[in-house]
PDB file of N, CA, C and O in Angstrom:
ATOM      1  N   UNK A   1     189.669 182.853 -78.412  1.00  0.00           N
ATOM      2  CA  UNK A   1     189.577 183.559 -77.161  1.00  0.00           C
ATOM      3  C   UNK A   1     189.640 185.062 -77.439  1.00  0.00           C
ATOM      4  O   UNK A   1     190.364 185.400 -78.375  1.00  0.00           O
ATOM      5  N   UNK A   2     188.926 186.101 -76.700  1.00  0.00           N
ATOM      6  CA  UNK A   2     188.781 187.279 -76.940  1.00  0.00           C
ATOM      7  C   UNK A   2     190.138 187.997 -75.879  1.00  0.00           C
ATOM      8  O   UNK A   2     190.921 187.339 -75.196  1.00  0.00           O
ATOM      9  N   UNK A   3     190.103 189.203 -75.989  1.00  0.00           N
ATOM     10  CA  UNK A   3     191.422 189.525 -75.087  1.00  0.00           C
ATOM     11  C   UNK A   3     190.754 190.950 -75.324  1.00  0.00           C
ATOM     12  O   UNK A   3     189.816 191.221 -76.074  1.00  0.00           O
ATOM     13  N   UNK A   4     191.438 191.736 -74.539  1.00  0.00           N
ATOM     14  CA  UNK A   4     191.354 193.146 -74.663  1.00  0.00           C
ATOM     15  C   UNK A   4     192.907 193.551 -74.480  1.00  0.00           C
ATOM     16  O   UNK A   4     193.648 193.040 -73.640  1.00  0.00           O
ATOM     17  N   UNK A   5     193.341 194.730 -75.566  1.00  0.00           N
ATOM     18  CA  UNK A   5     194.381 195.231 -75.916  1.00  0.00           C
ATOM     19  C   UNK A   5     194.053 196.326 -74.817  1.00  0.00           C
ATOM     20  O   UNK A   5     193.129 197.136 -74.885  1.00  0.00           O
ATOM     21  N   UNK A   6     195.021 196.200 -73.743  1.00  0.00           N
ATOM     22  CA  UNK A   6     195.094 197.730 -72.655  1.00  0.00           C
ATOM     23  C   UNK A   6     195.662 199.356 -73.722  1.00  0.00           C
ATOM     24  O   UNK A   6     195.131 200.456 -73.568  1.00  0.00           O
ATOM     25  N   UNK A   7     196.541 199.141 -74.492  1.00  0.00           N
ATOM     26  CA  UNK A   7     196.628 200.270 -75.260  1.00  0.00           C
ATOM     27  C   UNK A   7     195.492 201.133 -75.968  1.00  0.00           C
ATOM     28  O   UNK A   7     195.392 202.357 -76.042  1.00  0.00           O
ATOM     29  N   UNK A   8     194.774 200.260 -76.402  1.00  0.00           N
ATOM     30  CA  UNK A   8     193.576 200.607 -77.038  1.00  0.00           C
ATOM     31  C   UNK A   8     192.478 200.818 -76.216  1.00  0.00           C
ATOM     32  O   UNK A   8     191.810 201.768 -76.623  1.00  0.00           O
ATOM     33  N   UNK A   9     191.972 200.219 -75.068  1.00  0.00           N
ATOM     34  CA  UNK A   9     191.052 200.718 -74.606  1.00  0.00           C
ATOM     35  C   UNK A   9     190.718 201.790 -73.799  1.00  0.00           C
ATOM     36  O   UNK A   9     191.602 202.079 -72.993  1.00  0.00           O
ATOM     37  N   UNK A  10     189.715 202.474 -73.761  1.00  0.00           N
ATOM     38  CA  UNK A  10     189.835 203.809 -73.172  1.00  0.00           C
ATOM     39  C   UNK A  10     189.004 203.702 -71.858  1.00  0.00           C
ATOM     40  O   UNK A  10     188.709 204.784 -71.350  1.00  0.00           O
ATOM     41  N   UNK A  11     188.620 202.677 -71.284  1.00  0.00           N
ATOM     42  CA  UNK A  11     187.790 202.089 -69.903  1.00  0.00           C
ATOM     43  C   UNK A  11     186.552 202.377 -69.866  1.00  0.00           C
ATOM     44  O   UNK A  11     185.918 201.953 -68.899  1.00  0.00           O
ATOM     45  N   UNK A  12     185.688 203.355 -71.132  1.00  0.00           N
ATOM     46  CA  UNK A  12     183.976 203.551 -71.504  1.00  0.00           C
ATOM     47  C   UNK A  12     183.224 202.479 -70.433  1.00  0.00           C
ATOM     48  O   UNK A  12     182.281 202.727 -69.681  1.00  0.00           O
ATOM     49  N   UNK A  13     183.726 201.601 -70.557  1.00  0.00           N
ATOM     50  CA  UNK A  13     183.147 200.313 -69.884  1.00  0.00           C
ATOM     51  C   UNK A  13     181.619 200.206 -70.981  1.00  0.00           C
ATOM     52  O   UNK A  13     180.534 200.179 -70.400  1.00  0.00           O
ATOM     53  N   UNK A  14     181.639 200.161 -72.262  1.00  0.00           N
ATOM     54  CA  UNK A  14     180.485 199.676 -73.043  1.00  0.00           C
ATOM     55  C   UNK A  14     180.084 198.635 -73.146  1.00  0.00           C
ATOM     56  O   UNK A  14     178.907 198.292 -73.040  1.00  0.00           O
ATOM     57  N   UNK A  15     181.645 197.513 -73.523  1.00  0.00           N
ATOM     58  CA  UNK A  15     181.184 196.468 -73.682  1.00  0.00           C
ATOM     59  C   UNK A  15     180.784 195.439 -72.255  1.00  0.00           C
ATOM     60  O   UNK A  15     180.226 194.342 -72.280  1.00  0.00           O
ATOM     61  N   UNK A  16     181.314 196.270 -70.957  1.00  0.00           N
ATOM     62  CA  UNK A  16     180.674 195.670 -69.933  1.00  0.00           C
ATOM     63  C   UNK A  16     179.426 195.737 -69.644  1.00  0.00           C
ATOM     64  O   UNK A  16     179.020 194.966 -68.775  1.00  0.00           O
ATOM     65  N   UNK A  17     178.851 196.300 -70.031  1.00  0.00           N
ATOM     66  CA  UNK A  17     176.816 196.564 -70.318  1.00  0.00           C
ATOM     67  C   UNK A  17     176.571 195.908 -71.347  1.00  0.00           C
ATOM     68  O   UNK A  17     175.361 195.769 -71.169  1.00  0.00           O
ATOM     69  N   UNK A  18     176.848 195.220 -72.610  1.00  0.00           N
ATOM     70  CA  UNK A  18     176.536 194.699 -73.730  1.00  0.00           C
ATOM     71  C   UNK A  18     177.124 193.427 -73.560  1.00  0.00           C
ATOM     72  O   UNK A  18     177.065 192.934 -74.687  1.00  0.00           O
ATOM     73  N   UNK A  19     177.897 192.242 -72.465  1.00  0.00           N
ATOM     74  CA  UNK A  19     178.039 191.443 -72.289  1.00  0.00           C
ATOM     75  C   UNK A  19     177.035 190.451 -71.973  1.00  0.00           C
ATOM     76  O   UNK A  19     177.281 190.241 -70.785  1.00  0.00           O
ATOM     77  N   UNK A  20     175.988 189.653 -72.305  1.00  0.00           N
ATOM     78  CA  UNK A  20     175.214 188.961 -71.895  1.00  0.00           C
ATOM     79  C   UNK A  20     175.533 188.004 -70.820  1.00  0.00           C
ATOM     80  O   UNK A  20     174.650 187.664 -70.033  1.00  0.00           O
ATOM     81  N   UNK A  21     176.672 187.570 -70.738  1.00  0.00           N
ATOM     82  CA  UNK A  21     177.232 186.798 -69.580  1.00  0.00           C
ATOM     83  C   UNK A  21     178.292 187.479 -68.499  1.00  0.00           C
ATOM     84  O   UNK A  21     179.103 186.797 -67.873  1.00  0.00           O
ATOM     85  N   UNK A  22     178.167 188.998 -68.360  1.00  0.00           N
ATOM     86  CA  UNK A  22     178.594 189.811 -67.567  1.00  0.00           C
ATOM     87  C   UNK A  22     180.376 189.115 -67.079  1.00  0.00           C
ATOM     88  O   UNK A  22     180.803 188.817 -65.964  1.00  0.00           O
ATOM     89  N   UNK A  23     181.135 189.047 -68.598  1.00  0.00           N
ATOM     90  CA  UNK A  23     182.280 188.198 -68.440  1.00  0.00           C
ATOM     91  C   UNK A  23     183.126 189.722 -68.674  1.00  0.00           C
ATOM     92  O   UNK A  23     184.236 189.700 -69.206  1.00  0.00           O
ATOM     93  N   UNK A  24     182.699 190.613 -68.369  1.00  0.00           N
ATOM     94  CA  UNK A  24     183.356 191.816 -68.466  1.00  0.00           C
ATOM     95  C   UNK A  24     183.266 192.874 -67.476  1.00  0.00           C
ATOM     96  O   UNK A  24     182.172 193.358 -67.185  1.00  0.00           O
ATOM     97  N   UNK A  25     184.536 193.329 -66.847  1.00  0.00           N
ATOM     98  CA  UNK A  25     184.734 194.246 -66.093  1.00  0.00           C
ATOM     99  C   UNK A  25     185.936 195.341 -66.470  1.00  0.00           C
ATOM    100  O   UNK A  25     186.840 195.169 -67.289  1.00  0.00           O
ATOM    101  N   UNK A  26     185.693 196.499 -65.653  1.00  0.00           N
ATOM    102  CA  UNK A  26     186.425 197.375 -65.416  1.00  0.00           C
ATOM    103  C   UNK A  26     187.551 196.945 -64.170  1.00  0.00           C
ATOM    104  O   UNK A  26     187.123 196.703 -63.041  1.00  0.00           O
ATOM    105  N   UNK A  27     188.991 196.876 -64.472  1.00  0.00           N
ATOM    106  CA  UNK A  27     189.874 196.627 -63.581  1.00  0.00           C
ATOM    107  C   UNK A  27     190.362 197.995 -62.752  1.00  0.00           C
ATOM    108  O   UNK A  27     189.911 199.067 -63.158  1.00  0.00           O
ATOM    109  N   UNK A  28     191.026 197.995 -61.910  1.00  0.00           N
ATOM    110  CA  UNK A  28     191.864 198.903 -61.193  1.00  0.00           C
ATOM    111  C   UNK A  28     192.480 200.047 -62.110  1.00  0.00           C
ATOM    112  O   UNK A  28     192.152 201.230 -62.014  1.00  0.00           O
ATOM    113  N   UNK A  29     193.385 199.561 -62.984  1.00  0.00           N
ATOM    114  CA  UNK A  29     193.696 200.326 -63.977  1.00  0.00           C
ATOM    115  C   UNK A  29     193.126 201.041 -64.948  1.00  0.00           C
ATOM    116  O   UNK A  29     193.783 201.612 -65.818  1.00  0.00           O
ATOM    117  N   UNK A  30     191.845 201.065 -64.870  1.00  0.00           N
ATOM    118  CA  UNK A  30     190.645 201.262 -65.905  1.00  0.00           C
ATOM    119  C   UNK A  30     190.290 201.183 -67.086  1.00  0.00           C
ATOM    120  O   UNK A  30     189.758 201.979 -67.861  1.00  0.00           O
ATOM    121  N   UNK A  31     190.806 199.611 -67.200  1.00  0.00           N
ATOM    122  CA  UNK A  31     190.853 199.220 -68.066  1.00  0.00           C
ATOM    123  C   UNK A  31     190.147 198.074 -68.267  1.00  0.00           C
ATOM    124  O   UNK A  31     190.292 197.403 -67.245  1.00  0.00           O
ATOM    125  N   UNK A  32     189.163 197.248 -69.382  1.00  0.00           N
ATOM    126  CA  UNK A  32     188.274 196.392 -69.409  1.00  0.00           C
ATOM    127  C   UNK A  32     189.195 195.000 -69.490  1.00  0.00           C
ATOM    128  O   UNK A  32     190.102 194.970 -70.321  1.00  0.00           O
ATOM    129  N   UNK A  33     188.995 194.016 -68.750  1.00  0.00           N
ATOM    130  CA  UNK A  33     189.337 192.817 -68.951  1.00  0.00           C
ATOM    131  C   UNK A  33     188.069 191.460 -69.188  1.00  0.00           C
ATOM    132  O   UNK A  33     186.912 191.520 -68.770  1.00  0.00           O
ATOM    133  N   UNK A  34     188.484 190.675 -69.711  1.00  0.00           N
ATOM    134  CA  UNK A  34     187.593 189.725 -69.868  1.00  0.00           C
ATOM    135  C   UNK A  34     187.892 187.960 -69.519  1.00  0.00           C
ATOM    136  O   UNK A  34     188.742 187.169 -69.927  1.00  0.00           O
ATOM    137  N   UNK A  35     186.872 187.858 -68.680  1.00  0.00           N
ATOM    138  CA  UNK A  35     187.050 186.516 -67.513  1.00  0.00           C
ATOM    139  C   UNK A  35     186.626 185.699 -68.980  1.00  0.00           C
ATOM    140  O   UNK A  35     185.674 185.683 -69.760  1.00  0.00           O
ATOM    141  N   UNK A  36     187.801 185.119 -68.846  1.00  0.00           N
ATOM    142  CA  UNK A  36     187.492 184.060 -70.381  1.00  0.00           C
ATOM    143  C   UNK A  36     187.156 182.524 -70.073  1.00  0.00           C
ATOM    144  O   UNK A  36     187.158 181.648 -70.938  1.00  0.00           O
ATOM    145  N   UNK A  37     186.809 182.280 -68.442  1.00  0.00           N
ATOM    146  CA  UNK A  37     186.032 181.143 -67.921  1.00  0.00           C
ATOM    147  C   UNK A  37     184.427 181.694 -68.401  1.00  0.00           C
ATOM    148  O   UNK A  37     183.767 180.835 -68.986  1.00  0.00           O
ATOM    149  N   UNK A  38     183.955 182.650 -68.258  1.00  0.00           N
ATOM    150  CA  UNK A  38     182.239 182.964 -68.729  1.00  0.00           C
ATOM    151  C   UNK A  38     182.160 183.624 -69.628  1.00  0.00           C
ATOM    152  O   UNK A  38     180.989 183.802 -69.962  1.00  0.00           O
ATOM    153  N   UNK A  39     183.233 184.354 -70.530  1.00  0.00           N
ATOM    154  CA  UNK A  39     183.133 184.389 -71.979  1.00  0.00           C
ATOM    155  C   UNK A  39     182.442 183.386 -72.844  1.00  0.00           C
ATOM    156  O   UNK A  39     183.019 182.299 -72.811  1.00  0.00           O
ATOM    157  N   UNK A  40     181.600 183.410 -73.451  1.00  0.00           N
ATOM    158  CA  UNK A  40     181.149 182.484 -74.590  1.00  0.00           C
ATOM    159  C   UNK A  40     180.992 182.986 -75.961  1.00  0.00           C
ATOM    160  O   UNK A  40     180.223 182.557 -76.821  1.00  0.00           O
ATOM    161  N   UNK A  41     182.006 184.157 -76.060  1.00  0.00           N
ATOM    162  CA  UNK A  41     182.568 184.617 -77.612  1.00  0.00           C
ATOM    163  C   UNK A  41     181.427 184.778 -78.429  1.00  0.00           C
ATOM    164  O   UNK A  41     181.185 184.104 -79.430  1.00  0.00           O
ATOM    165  N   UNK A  42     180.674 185.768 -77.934  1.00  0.00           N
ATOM    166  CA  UNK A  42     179.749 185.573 -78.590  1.00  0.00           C
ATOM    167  C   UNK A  42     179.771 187.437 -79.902  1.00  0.00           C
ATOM    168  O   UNK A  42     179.110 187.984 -80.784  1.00  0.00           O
ATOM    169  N   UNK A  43     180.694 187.563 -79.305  1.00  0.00           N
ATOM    170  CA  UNK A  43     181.690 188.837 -80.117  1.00  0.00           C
ATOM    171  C   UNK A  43     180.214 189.854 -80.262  1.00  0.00           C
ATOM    172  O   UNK A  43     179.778 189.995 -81.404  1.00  0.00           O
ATOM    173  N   UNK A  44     179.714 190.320 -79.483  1.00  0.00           N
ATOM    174  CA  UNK A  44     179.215 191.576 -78.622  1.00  0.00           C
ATOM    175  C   UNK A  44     179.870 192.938 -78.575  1.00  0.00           C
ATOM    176  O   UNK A  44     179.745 193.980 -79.219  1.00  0.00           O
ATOM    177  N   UNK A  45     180.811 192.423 -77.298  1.00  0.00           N
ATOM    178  CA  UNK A  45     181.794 193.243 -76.600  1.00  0.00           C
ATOM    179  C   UNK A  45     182.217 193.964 -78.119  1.00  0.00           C
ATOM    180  O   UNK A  45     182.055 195.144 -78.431  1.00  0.00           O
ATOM    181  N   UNK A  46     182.818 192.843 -78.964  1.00  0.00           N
ATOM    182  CA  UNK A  46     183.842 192.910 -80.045  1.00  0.00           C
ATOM    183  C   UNK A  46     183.470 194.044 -80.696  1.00  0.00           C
ATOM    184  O   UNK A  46     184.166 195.059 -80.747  1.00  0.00           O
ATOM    185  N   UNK A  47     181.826 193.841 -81.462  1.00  0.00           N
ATOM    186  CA  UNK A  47     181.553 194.914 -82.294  1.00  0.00           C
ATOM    187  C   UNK A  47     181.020 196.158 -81.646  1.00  0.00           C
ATOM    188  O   UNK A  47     180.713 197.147 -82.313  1.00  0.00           O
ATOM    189  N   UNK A  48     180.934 196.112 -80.609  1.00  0.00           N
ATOM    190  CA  UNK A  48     180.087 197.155 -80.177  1.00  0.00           C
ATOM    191  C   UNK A  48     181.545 198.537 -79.464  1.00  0.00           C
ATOM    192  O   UNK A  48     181.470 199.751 -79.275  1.00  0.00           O
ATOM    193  N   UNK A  49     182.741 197.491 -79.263  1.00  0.00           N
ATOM    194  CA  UNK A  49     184.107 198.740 -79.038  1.00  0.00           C
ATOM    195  C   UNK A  49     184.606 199.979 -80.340  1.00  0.00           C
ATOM    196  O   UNK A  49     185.234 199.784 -81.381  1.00  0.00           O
ATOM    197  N   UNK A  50     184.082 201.155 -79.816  1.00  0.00           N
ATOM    198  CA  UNK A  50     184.562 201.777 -80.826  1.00  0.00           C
ATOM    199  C   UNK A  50     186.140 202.004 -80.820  1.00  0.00           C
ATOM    200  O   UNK A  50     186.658 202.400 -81.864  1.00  0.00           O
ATOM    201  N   UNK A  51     186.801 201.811 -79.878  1.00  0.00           N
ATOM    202  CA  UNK A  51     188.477 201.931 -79.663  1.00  0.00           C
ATOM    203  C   UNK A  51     189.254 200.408 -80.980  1.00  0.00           C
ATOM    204  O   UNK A  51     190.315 200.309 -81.595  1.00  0.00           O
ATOM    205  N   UNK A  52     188.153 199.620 -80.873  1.00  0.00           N
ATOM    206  CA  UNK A  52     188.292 198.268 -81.570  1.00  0.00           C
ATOM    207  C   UNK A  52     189.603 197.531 -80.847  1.00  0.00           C
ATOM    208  O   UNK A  52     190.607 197.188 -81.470  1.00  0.00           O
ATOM    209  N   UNK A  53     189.396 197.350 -79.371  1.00  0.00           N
ATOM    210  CA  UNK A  53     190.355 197.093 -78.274  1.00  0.00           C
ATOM    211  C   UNK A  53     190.332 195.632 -78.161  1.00  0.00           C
ATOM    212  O   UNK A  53     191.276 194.851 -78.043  1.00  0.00           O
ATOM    213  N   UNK A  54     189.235 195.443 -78.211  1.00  0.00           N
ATOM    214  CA  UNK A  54     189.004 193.790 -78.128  1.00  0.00           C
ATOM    215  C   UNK A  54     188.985 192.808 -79.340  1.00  0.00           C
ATOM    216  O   UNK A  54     188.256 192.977 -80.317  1.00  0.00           O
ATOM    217  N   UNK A  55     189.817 191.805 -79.195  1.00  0.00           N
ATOM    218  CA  UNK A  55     190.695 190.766 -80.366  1.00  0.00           C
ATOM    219  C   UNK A  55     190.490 189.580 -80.181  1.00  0.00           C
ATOM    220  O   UNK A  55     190.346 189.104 -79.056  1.00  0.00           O
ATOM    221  N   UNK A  56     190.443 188.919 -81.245  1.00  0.00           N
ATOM    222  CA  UNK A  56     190.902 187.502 -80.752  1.00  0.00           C
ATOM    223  C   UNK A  56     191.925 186.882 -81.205  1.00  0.00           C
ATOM    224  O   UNK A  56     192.375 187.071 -82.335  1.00  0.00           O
ATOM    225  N   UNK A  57     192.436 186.011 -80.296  1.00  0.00           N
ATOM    226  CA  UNK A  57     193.443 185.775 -79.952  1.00  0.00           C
ATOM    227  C   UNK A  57     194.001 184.145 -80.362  1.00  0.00           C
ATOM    228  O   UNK A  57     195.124 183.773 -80.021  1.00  0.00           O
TER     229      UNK A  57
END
């Protein structure tokens, strides 16, 4: 499962444009979270964060 580390991310919102299954948003806090019901790990998001915020878990 992928996760996003809130410390690390800086809310660019990149990997929410580079998600093919749009399992990525910008929250309230402005910070990226990831709906891990339409995640299909297809580690996108993963390489494309330059903060390197997003993990798996």
């Amino acid at each position: 499962m992928l996760v996003v580390n809130k410390e690390k991310c800086n809310g660019d919102a990149v990997c929410t444009m580079l998600c093919p299954m749009e399992a990525i948003a910008i929250g309230e806090d402005g910070k990226a979270f990831i709906d891990t019901d339409q995640c299909m790990e297809c580690f996108a998001c993963q390489t494309s964060c330059s903060q390197e915020a997003i993990e798996e878990q």
